[in-house]
C-alpha positions in Angstrom: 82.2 88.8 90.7 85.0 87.4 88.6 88.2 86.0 89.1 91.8 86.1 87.3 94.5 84.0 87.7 98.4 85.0 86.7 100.8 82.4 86.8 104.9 82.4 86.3 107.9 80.2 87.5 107.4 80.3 91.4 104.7 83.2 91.4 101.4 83.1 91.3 98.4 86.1 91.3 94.9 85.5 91.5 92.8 88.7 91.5 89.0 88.8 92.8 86.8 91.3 91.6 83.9 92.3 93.4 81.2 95.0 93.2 83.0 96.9 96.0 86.4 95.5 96.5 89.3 93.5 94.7 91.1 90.8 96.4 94.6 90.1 95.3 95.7 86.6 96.9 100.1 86.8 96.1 102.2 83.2 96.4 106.0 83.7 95.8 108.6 81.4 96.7 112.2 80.7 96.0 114.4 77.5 96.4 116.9 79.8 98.5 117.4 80.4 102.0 117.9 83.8 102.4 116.2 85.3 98.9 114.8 88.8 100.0 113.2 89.0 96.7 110.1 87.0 98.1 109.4 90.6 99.6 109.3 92.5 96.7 105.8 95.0 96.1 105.5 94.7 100.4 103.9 97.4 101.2 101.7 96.9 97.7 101.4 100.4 96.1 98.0 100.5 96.6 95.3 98.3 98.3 95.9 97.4 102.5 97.4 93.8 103.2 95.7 91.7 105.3 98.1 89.3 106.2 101.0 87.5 105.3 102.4 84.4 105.8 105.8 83.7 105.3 107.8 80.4 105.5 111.6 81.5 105.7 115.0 81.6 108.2 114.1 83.3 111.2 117.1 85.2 111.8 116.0 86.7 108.2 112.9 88.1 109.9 114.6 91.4 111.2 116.5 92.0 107.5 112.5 91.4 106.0 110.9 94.1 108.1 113.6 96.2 107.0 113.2 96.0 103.4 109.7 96.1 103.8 109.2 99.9 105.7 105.6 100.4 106.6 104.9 96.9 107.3 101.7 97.1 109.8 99.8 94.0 109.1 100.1 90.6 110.6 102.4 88.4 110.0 102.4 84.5 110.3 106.6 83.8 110.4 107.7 80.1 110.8 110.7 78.1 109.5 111.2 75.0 107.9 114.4 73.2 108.5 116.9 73.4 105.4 118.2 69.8 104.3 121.6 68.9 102.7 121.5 72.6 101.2 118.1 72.7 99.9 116.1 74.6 100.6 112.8 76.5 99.7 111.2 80.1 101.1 108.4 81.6 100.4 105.4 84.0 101.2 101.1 84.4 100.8 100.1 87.3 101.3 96.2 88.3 101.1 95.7 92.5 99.7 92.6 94.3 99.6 91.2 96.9 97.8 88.0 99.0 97.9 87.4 99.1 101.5 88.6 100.5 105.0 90.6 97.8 106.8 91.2 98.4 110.5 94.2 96.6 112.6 93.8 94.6 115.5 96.4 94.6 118.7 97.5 92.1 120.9 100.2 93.7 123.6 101.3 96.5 121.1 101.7 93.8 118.3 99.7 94.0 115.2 98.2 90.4 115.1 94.6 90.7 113.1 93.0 92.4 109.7 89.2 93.2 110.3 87.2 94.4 107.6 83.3 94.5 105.7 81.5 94.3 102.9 77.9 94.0 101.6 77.5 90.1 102.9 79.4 89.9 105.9 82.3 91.4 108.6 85.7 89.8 108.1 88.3 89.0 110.7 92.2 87.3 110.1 94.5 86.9 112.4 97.9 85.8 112.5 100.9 85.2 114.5 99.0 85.3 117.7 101.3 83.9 120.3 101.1 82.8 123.9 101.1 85.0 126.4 103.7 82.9 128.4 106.2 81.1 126.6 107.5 79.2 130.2 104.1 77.9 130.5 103.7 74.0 129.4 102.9 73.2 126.2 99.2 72.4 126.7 98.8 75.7 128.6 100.6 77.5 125.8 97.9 76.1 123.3 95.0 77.3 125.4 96.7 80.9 125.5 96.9 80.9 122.0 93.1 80.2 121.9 92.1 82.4 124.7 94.0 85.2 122.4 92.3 84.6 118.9 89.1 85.1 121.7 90.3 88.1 122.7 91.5 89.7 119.5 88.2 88.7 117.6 86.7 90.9 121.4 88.7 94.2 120.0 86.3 94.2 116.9 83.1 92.9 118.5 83.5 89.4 117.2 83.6 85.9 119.1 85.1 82.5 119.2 81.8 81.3 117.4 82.5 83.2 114.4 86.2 81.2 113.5 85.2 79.3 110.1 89.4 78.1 109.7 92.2 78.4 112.1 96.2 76.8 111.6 98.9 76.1 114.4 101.8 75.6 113.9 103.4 73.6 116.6 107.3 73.6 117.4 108.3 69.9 117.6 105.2 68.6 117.3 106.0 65.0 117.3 106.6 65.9 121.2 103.4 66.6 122.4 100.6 66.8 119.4 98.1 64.8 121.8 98.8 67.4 124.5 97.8 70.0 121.8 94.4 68.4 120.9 93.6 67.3 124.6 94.4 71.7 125.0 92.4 72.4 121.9 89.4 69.9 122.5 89.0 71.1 126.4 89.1 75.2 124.8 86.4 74.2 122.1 84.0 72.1 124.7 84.4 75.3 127.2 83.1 77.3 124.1 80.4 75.1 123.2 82.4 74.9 119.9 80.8 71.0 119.2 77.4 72.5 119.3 77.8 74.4 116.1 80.4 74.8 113.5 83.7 73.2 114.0 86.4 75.3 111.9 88.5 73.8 109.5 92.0 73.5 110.2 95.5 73.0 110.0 97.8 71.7 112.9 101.7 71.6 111.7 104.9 71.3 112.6 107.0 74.1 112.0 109.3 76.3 114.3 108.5 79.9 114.8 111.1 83.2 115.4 110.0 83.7 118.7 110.8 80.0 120.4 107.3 79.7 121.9 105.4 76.2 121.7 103.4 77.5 118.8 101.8 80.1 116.6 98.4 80.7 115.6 95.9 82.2 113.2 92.3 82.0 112.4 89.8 83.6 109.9 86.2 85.1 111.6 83.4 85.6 109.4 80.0 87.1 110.3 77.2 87.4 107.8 75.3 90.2 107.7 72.2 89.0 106.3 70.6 85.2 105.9 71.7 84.4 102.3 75.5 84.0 103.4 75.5 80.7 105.1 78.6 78.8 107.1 78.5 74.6 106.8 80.8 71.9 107.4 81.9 70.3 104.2 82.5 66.3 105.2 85.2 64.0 103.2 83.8 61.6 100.8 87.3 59.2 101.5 88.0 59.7 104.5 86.1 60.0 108.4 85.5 62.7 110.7 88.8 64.1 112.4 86.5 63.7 115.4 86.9 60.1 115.6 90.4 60.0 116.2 90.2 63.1 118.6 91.2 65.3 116.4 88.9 68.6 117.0 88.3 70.2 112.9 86.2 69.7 110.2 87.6 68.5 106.9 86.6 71.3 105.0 84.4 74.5 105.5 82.4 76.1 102.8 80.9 79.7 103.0 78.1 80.7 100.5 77.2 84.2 99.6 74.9 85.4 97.3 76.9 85.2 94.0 79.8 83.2 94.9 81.5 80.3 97.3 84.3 80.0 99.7 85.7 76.5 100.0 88.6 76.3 102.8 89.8 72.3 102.5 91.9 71.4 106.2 95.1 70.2 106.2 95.2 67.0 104.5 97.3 63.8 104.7 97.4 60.0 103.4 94.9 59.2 105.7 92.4 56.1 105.1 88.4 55.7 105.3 89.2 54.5 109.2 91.7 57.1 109.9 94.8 54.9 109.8 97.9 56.1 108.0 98.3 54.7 104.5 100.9 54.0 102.0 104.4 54.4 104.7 107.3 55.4 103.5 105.9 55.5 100.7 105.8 59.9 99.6 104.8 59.1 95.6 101.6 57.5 97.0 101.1 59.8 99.9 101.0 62.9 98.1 98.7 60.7 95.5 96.4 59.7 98.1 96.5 63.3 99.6 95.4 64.7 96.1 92.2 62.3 95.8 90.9 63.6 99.2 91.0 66.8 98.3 90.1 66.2 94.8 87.1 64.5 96.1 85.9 67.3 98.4 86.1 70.0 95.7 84.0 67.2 93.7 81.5 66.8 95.9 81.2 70.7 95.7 81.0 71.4 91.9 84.6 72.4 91.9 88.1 71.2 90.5 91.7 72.0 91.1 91.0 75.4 88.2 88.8 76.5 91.2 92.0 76.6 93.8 92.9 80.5 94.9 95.4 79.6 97.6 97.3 76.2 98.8 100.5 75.4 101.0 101.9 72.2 100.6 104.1 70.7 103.5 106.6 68.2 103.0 108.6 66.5 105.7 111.7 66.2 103.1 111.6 69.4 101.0 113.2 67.2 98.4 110.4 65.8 97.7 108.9 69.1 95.8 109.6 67.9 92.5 107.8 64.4 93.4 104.8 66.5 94.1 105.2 68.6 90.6 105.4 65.3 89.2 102.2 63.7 90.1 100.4 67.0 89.5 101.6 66.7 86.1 100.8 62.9 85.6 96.8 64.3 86.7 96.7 66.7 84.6 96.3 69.4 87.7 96.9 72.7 86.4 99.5 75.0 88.3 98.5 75.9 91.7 99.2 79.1 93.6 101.1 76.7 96.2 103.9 77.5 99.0 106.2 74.4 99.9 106.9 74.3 103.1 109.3 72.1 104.9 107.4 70.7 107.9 107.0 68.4 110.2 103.3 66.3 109.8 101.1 65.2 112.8 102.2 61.5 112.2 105.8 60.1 111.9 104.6 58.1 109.4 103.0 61.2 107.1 105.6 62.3 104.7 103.3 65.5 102.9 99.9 67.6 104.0 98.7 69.9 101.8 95.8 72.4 102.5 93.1 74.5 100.0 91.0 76.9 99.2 88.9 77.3 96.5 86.2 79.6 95.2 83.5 78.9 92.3 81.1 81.8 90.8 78.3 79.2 91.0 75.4 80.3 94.0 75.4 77.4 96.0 71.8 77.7 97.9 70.4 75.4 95.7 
């Protein structure tokens, strides 16, 4: 296995090569509202995309599917606010090579990529919404949950296979307790404590549809006993458990000849889970990249090792600050999308999450 990584002005390409398949992981973004050139190579010319996320207007979402004829994978669609005319919009997208890929449905709606390889069976969805939008908002998260269940069903998968999920929660600020209270009662109905808790990502971020949120997760099932699943803890920071907050800091998958490190959502949070640094976005975004810095640490990695991040910023303005203290650690450039979201705190400013993958066997 070997991995390349292309990288120009708000574009980035990192390729995976495997015995059997490729995996081309795409990040494009533009500081423009309404810039359809994000969608350019959608359908890809050759390979199957698994998903796609896109962080853009919504009333561009119609225009989108359009341009892009023949688009039959899901699609994660939410919309950050613009402010004072800026603005940024973007798009990840995940295509694969080398192998069948079947599509799952949800009520006619294409909301789920499943597919295989030598190690293990692969399942990501996206865009799964509730089934009632009237409903309350709690009620609306268990739906959400009660779908990924179903969808991962449709491929002979289970809720005990989700290694990652993200929500992204309309006005979040409203009622981000009554999400977790939702999400914890779902997970202890599943037994979810008593094995691996996924990693995660719970933002705030509107989606096309007006419902109380949007969801996605990633399923993986080994198919033999050298790929293994564990929870990656934070060296700075404590379990989101303690402040009943139902993820794992970071997941890490390990197959024969490579590893798979998915890194939550991650704010300026402290050692007791108390907010640090407020108002204070320089030192947020700082304090952000040593948890995740440490957590790649801890697992032989660095930031050279990232294949896919999203960063979310309540003021999109502060992008360049971000660039900035990259710079002044000598990070390289990440395949990042800027989002401009709403965090789980009002006192969070910035949240960025990561994946990473190193070539190094990790059984040892």
């Amino acid at each position: 296995m070997n991995a390349a990584f292309e990288h120009s002005e708000q574009r980035n390409e990192v390729v995976v090569d495997r015995v059997q398949t490729r995996g081309r992981l795409i990040n494009v973004w533009r500081d423009a509202p309404d810039d359809l050139s994000i969608f350019s190579g959608f359908p890809p010319h050759s390979g199957e995309t698994i998903a796609q996320l896109v962080v853009a207007e919504s009333e561009l979402e119609e225009t989108a599917l359009g341009q892009m004829v023949g688009a039959n994978w899901p699609m994660m669609w939410i919309q950050g606010e613009p402010q004072e005319e800026t603005y940024v919009s973007g798009t990840q997208a995940l295509i694969i090579d080398g192998c069948p890929v079947n599509r799952v449905t949800l009520a006619d709606r294409v909301v789920g990529s499943h597919w295989s390889d030598e190690d293990a069976d692969y399942c990501l969805l996206a865009g799964i919404l509730p089934t009632d939008s009237g409903e309350t908002r709690g009620s609306q998260t268990t739906s959400c949950l009660e779908q990924i269940e179903i969808a991962l069903g449709e491929v002979g998968m289970d809720f005990s296979h989700i290694v990652r999920t993200w929500f992204y929660l309309d006005d979040l600020l409203a009622w981000y307790g009554e999400f977790n209270a939702a999400r914890t009662k779902f997970f202890e109905s599943r037994a979810v404590f008593d094995r691996l808790i996924p990693a995660s990502t719970g933002i705030g971020a509107h989606n096309p549809t007006g419902s109380a949120l949007v969801a996605g997760g990633l399923a993986i099932r080994p198919r033999h006993g050298d790929v293994r699943i564990k929870e990656v803890t934070s060296p700075l920071q404590c379990s989101a458990t303690e402040y009943r907050s139902s993820f794992s800091r970071a997941v890490e998958v390990t197959f024969p000849s490579w590893r798979l490190l998915m890194i939550s959502g991650t704010a300026s949070i402290a050692a007791d889970g108390m907010s640090m640094f407020l108002n204070d976005t320089v030192n947020q975004i700082h304090r952000s990249l040593d948890v995740v810095e440490a957590i790649l640490k801890s697992r032989k990695m660095d930031w050279k090792n990232t294949t896919r991040a999203v960063g979310y910023f309540r003021n999109i303005k502060s992008l360049p600050l971000f660039e900035a203290c990259c710079r002044e650690r000598g990070i390289p450039q990440l395949p990042i999308l800027p989002a401009h979201s709403t965090i789980c705190r009002e006192d969070l400013l910035f949240e960025i999450e990561v994946d990473a993958i190193s070539m190094e066997n990790g059984h040892s």
